[in-house]
C-alpha positions in Angstrom: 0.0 0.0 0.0 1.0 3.5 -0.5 2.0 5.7 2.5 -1.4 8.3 1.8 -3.4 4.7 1.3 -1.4 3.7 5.1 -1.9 7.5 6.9 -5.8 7.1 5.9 -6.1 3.3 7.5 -4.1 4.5 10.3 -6.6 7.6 11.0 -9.4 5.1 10.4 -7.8 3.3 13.3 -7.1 5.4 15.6 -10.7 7.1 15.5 -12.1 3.2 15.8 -10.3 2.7 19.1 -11.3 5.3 20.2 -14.8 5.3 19.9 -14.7 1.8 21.3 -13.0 3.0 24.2 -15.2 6.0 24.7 -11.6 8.3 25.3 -8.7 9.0 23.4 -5.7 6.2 23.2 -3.8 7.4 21.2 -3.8 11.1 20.6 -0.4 11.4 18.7 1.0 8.7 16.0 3.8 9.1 13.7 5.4 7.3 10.3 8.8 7.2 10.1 11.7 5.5 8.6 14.1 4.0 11.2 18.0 2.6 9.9 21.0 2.3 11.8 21.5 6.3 10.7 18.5 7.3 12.5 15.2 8.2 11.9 12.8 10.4 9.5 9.5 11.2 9.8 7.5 10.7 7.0 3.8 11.1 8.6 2.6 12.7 11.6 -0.6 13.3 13.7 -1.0 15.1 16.7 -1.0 17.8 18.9 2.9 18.8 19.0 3.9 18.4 15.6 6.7 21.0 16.3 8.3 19.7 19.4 8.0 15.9 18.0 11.2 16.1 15.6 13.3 18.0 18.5 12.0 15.3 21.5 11.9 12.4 19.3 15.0 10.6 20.6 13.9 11.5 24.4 10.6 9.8 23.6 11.4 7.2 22.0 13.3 5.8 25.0 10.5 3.6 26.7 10.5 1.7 22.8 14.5 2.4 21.7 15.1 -1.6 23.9 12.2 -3.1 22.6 13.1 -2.0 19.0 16.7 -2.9 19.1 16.3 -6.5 21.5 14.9 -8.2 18.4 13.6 -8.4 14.9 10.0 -7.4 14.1 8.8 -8.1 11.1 6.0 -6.2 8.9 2.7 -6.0 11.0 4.8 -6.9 14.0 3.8 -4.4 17.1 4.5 -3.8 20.7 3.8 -1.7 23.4 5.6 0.5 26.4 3.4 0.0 29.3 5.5 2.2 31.5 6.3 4.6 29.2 4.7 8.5 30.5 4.3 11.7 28.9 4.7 12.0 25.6 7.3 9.0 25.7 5.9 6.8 23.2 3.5 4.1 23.9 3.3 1.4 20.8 4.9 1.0 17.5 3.8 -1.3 14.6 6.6 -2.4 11.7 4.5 -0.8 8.8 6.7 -1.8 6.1 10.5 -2.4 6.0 12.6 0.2 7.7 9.1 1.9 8.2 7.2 2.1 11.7 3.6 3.6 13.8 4.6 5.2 16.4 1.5 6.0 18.4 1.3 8.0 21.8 -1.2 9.4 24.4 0.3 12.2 25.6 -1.7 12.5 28.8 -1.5 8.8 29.7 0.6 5.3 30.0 -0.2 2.8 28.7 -0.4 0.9 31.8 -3.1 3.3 32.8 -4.9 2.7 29.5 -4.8 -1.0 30.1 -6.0 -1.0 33.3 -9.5 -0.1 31.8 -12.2 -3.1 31.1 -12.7 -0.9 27.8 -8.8 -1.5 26.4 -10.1 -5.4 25.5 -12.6 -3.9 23.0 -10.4 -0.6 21.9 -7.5 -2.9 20.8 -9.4 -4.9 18.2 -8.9 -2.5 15.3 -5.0 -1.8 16.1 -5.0 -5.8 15.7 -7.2 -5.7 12.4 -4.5 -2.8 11.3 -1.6 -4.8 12.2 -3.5 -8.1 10.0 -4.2 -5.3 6.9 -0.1 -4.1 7.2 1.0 -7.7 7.6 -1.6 -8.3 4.2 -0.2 -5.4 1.8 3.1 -3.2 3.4 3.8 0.0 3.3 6.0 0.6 0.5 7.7 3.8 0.4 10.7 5.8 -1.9 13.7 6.6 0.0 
């Protein structure tokens, strides 16, 4: 799939989980490209679109281990439990060398989780992850 094809399903998403869980999970999410150079954002959402690229290496902490313990592959996600602020809270392998970042800015994961509401909200991240995993991301350097 094309990225504009992937920003669209990825909006769809995020609107989807949260109407299920009747409050915003993820307020903030991200496309990026992510090689042993570093990273490049290639899609963004959210309410801090000028302070993302200047704290993205501070956020990114809570995921940085995660990322670099082991390989993912395409439609492959996690999630930072632990991780507050606008430390990022869940990535998904959208294509190769491409990643979701997704974020509540106000809330941890762990928090988010704790609610009977998460079972339900979760569903269409899954169904994303199934429709990645289906057709990648591809995207020009």
């Amino acid at each position: 799939m094309t990225l504009n094809e992937a920003n669209h399903l990825i909006m769809a998403t995020v609107d989807q989980m949260n109407a299920r869980y009747g409050s915003t999970v993820f307020d903030e999410w991200a496309v990026l490209t992510l090689n042993e150079q570093g990273g490049r954002i290639i899609g963004y959402s959210g309410p801090r679109k000028d302070d993302f690229n200047q704290n993205f290496s501070a956020d990114l902490d809570g995921l940085r281990a995660e990322l670099v313990s082991r390989q993912f592959g395409v439609g492959d996600f996690d999630f930072a439990r632990q991780a507050r602020g606008t430390h990022f809270d869940a990535f998904l392998v959208v294509g190769r060398g491409l990643y979701l970042i997704c974020n509540n800015t106000h809330a941890s994961m762990d928090a988010i989780t704790k609610d009977a509401r998460w079972l339900a909200a979760q569903v269409p991240f899954v169904e994303l992850s199934d429709k990645i995993r289906a057709n990648p991301v591809a995207h020009a350097a």
